[in-house]
C-alpha positions as CSV (number, residue, x, y, z in Angstrom):
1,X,86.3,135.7,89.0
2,X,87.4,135.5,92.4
3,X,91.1,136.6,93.2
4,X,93.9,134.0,94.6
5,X,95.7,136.8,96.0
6,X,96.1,136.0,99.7
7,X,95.6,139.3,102.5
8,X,97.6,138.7,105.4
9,X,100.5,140.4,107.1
10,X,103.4,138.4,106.8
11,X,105.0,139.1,110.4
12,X,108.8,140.0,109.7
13,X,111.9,138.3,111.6
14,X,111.4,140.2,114.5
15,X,107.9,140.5,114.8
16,X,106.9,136.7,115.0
17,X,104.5,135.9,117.9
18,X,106.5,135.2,120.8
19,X,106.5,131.7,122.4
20,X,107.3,131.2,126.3
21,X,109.5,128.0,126.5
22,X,111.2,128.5,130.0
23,X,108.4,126.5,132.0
24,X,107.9,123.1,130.7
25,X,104.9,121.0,130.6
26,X,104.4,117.8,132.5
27,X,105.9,115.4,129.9
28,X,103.7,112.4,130.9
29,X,100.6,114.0,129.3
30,X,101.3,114.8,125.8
31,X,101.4,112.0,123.4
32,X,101.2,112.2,119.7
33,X,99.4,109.9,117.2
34,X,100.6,109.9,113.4
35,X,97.1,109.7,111.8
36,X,93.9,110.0,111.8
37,X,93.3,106.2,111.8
38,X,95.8,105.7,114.3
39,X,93.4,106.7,117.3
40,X,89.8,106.5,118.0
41,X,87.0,108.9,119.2
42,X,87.6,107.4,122.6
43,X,90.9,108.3,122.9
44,X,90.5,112.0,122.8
45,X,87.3,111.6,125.4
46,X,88.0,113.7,127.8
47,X,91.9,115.3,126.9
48,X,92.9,118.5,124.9
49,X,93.7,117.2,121.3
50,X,95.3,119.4,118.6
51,X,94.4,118.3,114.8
52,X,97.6,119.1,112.4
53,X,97.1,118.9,108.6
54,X,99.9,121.0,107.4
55,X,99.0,120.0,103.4
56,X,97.1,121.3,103.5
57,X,93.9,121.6,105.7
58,X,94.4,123.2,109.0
59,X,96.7,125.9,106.8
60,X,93.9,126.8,104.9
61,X,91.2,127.3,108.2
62,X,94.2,129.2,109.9
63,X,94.1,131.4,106.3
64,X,90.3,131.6,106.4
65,X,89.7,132.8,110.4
66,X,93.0,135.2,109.6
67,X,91.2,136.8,106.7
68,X,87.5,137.7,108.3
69,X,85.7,134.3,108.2
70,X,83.2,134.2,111.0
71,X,84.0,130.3,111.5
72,X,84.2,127.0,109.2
73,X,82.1,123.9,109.9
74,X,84.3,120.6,109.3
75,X,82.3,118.0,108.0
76,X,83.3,113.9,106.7
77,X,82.1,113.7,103.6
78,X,81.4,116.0,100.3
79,X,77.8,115.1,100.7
80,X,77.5,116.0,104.5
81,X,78.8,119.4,103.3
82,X,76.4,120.2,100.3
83,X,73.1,118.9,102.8
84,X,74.1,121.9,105.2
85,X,74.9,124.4,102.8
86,X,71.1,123.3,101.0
87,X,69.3,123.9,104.3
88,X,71.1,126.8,105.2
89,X,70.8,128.6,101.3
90,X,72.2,131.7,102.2
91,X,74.7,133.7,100.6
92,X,76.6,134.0,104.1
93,X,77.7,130.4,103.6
94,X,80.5,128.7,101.6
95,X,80.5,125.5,99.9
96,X,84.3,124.2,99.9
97,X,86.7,120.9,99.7
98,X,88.7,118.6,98.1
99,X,88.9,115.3,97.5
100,X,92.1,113.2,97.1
101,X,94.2,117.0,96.3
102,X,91.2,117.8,93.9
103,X,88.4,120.6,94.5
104,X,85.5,119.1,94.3
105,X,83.1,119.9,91.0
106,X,80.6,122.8,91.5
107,X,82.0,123.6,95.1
108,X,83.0,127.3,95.7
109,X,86.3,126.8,97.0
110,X,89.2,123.9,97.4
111,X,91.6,123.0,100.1
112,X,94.4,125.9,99.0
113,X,95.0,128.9,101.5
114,X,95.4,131.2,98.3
115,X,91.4,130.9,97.8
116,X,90.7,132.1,101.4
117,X,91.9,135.7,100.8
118,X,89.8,138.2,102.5
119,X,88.0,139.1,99.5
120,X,86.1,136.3,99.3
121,X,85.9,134.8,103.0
122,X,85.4,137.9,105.2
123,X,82.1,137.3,107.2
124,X,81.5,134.3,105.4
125,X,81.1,130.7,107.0
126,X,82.6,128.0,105.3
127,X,81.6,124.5,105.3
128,X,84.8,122.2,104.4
129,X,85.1,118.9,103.7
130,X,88.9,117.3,103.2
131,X,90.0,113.7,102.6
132,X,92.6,113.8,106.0
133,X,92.0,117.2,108.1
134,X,88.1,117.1,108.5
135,X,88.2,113.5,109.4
136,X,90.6,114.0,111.9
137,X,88.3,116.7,113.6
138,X,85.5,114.4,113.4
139,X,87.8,112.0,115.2
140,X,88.7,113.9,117.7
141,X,85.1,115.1,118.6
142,X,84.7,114.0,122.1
143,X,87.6,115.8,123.3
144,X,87.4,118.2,126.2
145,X,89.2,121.3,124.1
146,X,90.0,121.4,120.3
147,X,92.2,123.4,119.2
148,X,93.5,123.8,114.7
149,X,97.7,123.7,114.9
150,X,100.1,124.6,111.6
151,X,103.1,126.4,110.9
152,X,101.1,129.3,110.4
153,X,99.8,129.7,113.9
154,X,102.0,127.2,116.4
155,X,103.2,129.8,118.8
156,X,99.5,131.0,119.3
157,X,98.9,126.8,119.8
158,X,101.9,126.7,122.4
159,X,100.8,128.8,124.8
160,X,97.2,128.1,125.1
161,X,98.7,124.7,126.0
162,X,101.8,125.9,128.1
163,X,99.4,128.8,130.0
164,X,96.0,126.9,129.9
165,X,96.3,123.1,129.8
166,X,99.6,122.7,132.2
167,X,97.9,119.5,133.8
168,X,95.5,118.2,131.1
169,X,96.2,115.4,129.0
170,X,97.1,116.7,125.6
171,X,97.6,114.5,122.0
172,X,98.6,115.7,119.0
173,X,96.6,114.0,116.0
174,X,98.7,114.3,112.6
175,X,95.9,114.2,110.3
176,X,98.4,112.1,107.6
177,X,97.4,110.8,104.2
178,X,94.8,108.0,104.4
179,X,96.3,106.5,107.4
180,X,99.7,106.9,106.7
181,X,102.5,109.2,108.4
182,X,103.1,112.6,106.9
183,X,106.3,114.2,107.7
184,X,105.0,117.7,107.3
185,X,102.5,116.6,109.9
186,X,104.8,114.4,112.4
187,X,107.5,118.2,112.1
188,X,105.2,120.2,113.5
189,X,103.7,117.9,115.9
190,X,107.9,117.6,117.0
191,X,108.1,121.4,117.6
192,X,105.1,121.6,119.6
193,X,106.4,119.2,121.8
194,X,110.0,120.3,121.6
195,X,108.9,123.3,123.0
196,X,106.0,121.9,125.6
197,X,109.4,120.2,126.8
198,X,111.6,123.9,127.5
199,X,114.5,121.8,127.1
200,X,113.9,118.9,129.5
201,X,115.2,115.5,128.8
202,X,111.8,113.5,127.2
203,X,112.8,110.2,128.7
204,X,109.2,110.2,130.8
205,X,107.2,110.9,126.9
206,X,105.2,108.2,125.4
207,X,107.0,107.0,122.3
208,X,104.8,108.6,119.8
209,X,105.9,112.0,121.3
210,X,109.5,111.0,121.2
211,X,109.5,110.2,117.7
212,X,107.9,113.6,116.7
213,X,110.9,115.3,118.3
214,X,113.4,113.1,117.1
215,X,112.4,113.9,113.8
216,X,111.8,117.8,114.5
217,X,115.2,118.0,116.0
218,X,116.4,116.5,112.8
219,X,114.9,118.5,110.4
220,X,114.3,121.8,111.9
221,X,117.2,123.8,110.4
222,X,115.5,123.0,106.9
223,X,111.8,122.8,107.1
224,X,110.8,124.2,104.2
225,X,113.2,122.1,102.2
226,X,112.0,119.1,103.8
227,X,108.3,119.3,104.1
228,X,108.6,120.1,99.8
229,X,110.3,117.2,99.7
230,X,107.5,115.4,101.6
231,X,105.4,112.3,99.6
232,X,102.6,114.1,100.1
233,X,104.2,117.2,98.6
234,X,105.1,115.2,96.0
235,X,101.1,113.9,95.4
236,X,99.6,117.7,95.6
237,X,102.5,119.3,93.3
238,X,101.1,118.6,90.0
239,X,97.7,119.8,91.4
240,X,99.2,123.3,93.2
241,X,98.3,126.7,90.6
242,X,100.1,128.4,93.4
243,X,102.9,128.4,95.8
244,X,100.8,125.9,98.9
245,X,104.0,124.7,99.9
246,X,106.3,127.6,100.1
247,X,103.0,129.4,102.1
248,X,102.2,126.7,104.4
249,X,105.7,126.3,105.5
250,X,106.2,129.6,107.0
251,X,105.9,130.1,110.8
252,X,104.0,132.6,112.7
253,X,102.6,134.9,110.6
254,X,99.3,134.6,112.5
255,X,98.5,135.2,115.9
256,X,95.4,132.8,115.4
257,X,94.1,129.8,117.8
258,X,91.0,127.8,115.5
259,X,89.2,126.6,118.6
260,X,85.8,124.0,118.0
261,X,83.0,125.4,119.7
262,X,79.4,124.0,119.1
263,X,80.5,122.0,115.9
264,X,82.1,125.5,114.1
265,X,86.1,125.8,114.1
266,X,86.1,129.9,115.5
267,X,89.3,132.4,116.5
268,X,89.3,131.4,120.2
269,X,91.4,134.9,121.2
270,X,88.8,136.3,118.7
């Protein structure tokens, strides 16, 4: 049986990955969109998008690449996912997902970080199918960069944008719960921009942007508390063997920037 004990280095106070906030972006070209049916393909042709599930998709892929995986394939459906992994028969792949919360019967793994300890992942590739955070990607697809964003790794997210997309058009896609908002999702969306921002008045932001901070800057003294408190906390709870919502709350303990390249979610400072 497979251990749910979880290898990382949990970075201490002082060791968090640092973020440069001094400069701030050009405010006109990040907008944020609260789910994944709130935009289409279209709109990310051409721009840098950043895909946030917090609950718990792009937690778990951040986990996964942290703890050796070689990369993860995102696919739609659970279908899509068991086609690949039957033409590919190797023992080098892994069969994962969930559906509505729920690993899916006979896959090897579900949506929970604690499953992609090192263990079980390192040098593996994982093919993953989830109800929001895979569908997002999908969405997404025609977009000129794609970058994986969570608590776990949104400093590493910051500064590719702050030091490589200054004057790209940038949206943040909150994954959500079946096309409706989800907090956890619209938080962390808020800090990226918060911090895109260095302080500057957002008065030149699209709206959706403007919401996302307004909320962050709410909350932000008590994100833990809040993002438990979350419906969609609420939906997984009953479901969680572990402690999903304490982990994916944390921020920064990985230095890690999930990047799509040729269809396969990789470390991009790998």
């Amino acid at each position: 049986m497979r251990s749910n004990k979880i290898a990382c280095n949990v970075y201490g106070k002082d060791d968090r990955i640092s973020t440069s906030i001094d400069e701030p972006m050009n405010v006109m070209n990040t907008d944020v969109y609260f789910s994944a049916q709130a935009f289409s393909e279209d709109m990310a042709r051409s721009k840098v998008a950043v895909i946030i599930d917090v609950l718990r998709a792009t937690s778990t892929m951040v986990t996964a690449l942290a703890n050796g995986a070689k990369g993860i394939i995102p696919v739609r459906s659970m279908g899509d996912a068991s086609q690949i992994v039957a033409k590919i028969n190797s023992d080098n792949f892994l069969l994962c997902g969930e559906k509505d919360g729920v690993k899916i019967e006979n896959f090897d793994l579900g949506n929970s970080p604690f499953e992609y300890n090192k263990e079980t992942v390192d040098n593996k590739t994982i093919v993953l199918t989830t109800t929001n955070g895979t569908n997002a990607i999908a969405q997404a697809s025609l977009a000129q960069e794609l970058y994986l964003a969570s608590f776990l790794n949104i400093s590493s997210v910051i500064n590719q944008l702050k030091t490589k997309h200054q004057d790209d058009q940038i949206v943040l896609i909150c994954s959500g719960w079946k096309g409706r908002i989800s907090i956890e999702d619209t938080l962390c969306a808020g800090y990226i921009v918060d911090a895109l921002l260095a302080g500057k008045d957002d008065s030149g932001m699209p709206d959706g942007a403007k919401v996302a901070r307004s909320l962050f800057t709410q909350y932000k003294d008590d994100l833990a508390a809040t993002i438990k408190h979350s419906n969609h906390a609420k939906r997984l709870e009953h479901l969680l063997v572990n402690d999903d919502l304490g982990y994916c709350s944390q921020i920064d303990i990985f230095d890690i920037l999930p990047t799509l390249k040729d269809g396969i979610i990789v470390d991009g400072k790998a």
